[in-house]
C-alpha positions in Angstrom: 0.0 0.0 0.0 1.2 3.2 -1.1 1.6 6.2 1.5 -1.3 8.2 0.6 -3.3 5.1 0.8 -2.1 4.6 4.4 -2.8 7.9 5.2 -6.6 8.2 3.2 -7.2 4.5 5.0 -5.6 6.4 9.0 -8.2 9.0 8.2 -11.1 7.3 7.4 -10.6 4.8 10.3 -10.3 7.6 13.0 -13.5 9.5 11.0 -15.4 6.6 11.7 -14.1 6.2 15.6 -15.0 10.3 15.9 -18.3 9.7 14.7 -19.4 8.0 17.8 -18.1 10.7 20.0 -20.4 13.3 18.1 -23.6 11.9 17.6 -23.7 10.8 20.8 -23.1 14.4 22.5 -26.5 14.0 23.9 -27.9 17.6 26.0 -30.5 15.6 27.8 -29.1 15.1 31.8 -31.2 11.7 31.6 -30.8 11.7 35.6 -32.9 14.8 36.1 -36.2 13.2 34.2 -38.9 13.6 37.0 -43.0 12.6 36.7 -44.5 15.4 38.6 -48.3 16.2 38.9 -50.3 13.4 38.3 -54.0 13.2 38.4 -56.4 10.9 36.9 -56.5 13.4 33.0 -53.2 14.0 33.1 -49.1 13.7 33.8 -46.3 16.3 33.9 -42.3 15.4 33.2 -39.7 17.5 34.1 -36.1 17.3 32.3 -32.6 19.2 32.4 -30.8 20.3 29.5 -27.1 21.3 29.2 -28.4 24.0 26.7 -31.5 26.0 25.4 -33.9 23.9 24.4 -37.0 23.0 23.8 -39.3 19.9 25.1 -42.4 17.5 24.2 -42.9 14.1 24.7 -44.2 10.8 22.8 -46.7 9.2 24.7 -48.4 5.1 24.5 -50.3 2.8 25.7 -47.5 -0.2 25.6 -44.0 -0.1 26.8 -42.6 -0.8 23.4 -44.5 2.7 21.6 -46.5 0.5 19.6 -49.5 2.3 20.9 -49.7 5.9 20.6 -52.1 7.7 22.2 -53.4 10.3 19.7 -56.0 12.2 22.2 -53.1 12.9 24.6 -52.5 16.9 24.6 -49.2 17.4 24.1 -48.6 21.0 26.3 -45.2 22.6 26.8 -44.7 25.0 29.6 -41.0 26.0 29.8 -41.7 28.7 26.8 -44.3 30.2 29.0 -42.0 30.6 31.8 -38.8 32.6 29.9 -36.0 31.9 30.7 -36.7 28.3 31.7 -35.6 27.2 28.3 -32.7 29.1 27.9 -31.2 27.6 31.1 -32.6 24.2 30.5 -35.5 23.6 32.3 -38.0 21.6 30.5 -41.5 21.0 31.9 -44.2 19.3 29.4 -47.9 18.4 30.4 -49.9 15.7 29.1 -53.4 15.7 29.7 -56.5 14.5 28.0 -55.8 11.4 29.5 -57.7 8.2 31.4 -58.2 7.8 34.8 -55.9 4.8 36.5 -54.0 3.7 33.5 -50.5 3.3 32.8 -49.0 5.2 30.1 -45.4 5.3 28.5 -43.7 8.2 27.3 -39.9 9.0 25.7 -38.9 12.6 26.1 -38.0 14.9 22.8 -35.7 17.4 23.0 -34.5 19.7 20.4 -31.6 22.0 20.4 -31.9 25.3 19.9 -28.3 25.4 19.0 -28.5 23.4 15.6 -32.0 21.9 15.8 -31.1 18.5 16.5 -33.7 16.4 18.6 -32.4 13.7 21.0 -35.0 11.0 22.3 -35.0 9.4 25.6 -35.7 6.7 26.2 -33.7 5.9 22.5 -35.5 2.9 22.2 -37.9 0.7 24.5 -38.9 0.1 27.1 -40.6 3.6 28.0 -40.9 5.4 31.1 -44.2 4.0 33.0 -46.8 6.3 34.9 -50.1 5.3 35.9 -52.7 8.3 36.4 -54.8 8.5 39.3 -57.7 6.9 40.4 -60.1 10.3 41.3 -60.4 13.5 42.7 -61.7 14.1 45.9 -62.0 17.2 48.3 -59.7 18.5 50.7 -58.7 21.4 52.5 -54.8 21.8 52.0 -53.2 25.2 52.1 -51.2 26.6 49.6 -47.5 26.9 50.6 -45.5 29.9 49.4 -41.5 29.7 49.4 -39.5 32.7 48.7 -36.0 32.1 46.9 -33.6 34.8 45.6 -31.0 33.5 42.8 -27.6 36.4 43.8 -28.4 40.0 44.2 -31.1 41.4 42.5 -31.8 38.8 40.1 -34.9 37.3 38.7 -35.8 34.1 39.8 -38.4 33.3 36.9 -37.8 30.1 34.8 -36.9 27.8 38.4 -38.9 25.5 38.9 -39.7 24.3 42.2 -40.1 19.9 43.0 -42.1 19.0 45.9 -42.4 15.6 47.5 -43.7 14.5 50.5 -43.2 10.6 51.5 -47.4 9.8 51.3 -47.6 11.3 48.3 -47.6 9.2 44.9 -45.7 11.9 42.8 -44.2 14.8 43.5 -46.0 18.4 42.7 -44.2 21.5 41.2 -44.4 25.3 41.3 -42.9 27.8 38.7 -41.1 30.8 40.4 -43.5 33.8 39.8 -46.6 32.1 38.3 -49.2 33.6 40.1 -47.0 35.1 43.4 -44.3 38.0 43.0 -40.8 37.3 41.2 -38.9 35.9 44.3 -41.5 33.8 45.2 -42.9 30.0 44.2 -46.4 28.6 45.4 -46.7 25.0 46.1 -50.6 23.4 46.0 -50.7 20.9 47.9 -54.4 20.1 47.2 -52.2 18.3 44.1 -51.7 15.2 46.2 -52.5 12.2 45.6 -52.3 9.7 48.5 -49.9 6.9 47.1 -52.1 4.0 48.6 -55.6 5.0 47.9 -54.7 7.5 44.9 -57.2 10.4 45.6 -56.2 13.4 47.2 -53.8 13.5 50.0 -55.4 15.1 53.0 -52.4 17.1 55.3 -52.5 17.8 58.6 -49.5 19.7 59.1 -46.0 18.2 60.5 -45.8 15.9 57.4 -41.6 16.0 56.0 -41.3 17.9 52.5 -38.8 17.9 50.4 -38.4 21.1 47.4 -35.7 20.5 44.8 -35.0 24.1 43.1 -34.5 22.8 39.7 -33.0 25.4 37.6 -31.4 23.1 34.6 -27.7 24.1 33.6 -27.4 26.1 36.7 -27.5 23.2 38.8 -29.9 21.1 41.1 -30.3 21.8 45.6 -32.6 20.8 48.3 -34.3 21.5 51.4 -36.1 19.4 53.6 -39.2 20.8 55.7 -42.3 20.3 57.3 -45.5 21.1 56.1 -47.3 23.8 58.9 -50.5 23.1 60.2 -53.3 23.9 58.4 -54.4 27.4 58.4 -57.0 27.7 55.6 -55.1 29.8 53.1 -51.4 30.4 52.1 -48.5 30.5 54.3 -44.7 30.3 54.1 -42.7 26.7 54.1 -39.6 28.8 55.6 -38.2 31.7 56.0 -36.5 32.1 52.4 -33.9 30.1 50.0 -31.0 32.2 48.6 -29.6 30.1 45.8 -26.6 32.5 44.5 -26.1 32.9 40.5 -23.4 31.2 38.5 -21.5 34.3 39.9 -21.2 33.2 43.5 -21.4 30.0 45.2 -18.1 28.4 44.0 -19.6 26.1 41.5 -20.6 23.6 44.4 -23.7 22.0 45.3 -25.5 21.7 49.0 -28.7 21.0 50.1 -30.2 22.3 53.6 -32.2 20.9 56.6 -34.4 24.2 57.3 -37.2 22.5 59.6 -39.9 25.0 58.9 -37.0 27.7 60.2 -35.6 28.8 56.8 -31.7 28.6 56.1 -30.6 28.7 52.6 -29.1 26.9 50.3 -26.6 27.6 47.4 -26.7 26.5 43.6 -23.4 27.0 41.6 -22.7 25.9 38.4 -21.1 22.4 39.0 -24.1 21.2 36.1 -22.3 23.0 33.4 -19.4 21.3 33.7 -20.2 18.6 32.1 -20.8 20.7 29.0 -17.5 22.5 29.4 -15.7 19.5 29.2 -17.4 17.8 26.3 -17.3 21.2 24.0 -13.1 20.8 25.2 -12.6 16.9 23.9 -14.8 18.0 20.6 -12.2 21.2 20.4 -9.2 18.7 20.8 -11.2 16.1 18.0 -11.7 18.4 15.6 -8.0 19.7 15.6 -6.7 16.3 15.1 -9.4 15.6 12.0 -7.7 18.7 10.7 -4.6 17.8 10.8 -5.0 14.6 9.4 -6.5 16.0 6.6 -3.6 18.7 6.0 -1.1 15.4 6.1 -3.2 13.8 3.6 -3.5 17.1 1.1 0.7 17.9 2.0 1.4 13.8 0.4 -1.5 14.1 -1.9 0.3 17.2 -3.7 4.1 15.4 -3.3 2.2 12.4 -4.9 0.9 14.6 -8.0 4.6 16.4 -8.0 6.2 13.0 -8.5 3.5 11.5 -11.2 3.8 14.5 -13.1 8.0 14.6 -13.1 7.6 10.4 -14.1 5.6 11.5 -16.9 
């Protein structure tokens, strides 16, 4: 085998190994995919992205997607709550749906850098959640947290994860829908007892957790107690300061408040990740390109030494 042939055959060989190492640059974090607010018509799930993005899901009756369910609504929510997507926070409702049924769904997600859509799930089986079985009355009160994200800054497009032990899934609350910007309300009327699925019926005392889910910018929690019931809305604690990518020193912690506030801190330890990837696709693509300036520098001595034979 001639040279050039060595080196066309050393470049197609590592284009081929490369190939993995880009299609695979997947922006889903597949260990952030929560089923939040289930009720007997509908489902919500809750994804991180390491970029902007935007969200929707395929939804069936079988674990394999043989089944689609073509009455499901399909509702996004992140656009609706800017900058959600921009930081990667993807919330999409389904609803339209039967009472106490299982359903499968695989998460889409399309770049907004490029327009490429990665699937999870890639292939079956699908991600199970059964709806609840009905709706009955009780008298929860709402539960208001205030959070602050460094000084001054908006906290709209967190989303806000609460779980309490009884519960079959957890509930969520965007920042600002509904209360001032700085603040997140939590219905807990959205409960569904996880033995009897209807609604959860609080009497105060009950351990609460809230995850502040704010996508690239990382992931914290606190752990409280619901009050005792007062009829209306009242405050979980005291506040959450969860400092901007500017502060914080890129670490993650989570807080015990105990119904008496603390704080806890959000860095940018998520973005990482991203950082590191966009630096080994840096130090791929200088390597392609220099293989291909070896094979063009022996292609031209190749033609040089044809052409002087002739």
């Amino acid at each position: 085998m001639t040279t050039l042939k060595k080196y066309f055959a050393f470049v197609a060989m590592s284009m081929f190994l490369l190939t993995p190492c880009l299609s695979n640059a997947n922006i889903v974090d597949v260990n952030s995919v929560w089923v939040t607010d289930v009720t007997p018509v509908q489902f919500s799930v809750v994804w991180g992205t390491s970029e902007p993005a935007t969200g929707a899901v395929n939804v069936f009756l079988d674990e394999d997607g043989t089944v689609p369910v073509p009455e499901a609504i399909i509702t996004p929510e992140s656009a609706d709550h800017p900058p959600a997507e921009n930081i990667g926070v993807i919330k999409v409702q389904v609803t339209n749906l039967r009472a106490n049924t299982t359903y499968y769904f695989q998460t889409k997600t399309t770049s907004q850098n490029g327009g490429t859509t990665f699937l999870y799930p890639e292939s079956p089986p699908f991600t199970a959640v059964t709806t609840e079985k009905e709706s009955v009355i009780v008298r929860n009160d709402v539960l208001a947290q205030q959070i602050s994200i460094g000084a001054g800054k908006s906290t709209k497009g967190t989303l806000v994860i609460a779980e309490i032990d009884q519960a079959s899934y957890p509930v969520t609350g965007w920042a600002g829908d509904g209360v001032p910007d700085g603040w997140v309300s939590i219905d807990t009327n959205n409960f569904y007892d996880k033995d009897t699925h209807v609604n959860l019926e609080l009497i105060g005392g009950e351990p609460i957790t809230l995850t502040y889910f704010c996508g690239s910018l990382g992931t914290v929690e606190t752990n409280d107690t619901v009050p005792a019931e007062s009829g209306g809305m009242q405050p979980v604690s005291v506040q959450a300061a969860l400092p901007g990518s500017g502060s914080g020193g890129g670490s993650l912690s989570s807080t015990n408040s105990s119904g008496g506030g603390g704080s806890c801190f959000i860095g940018t330890a998520a973005s990482g990740s991203k950082m590191e990837y966009r630096g080994h696709l840096l130090i791929l693509s200088l390597i392609t390109a220099f293989l291909i300036a070896r094979v063009l520098v022996h292609y031209k001595r190749y033609h040089s030494t044809e052409e002087r034979k002739q």
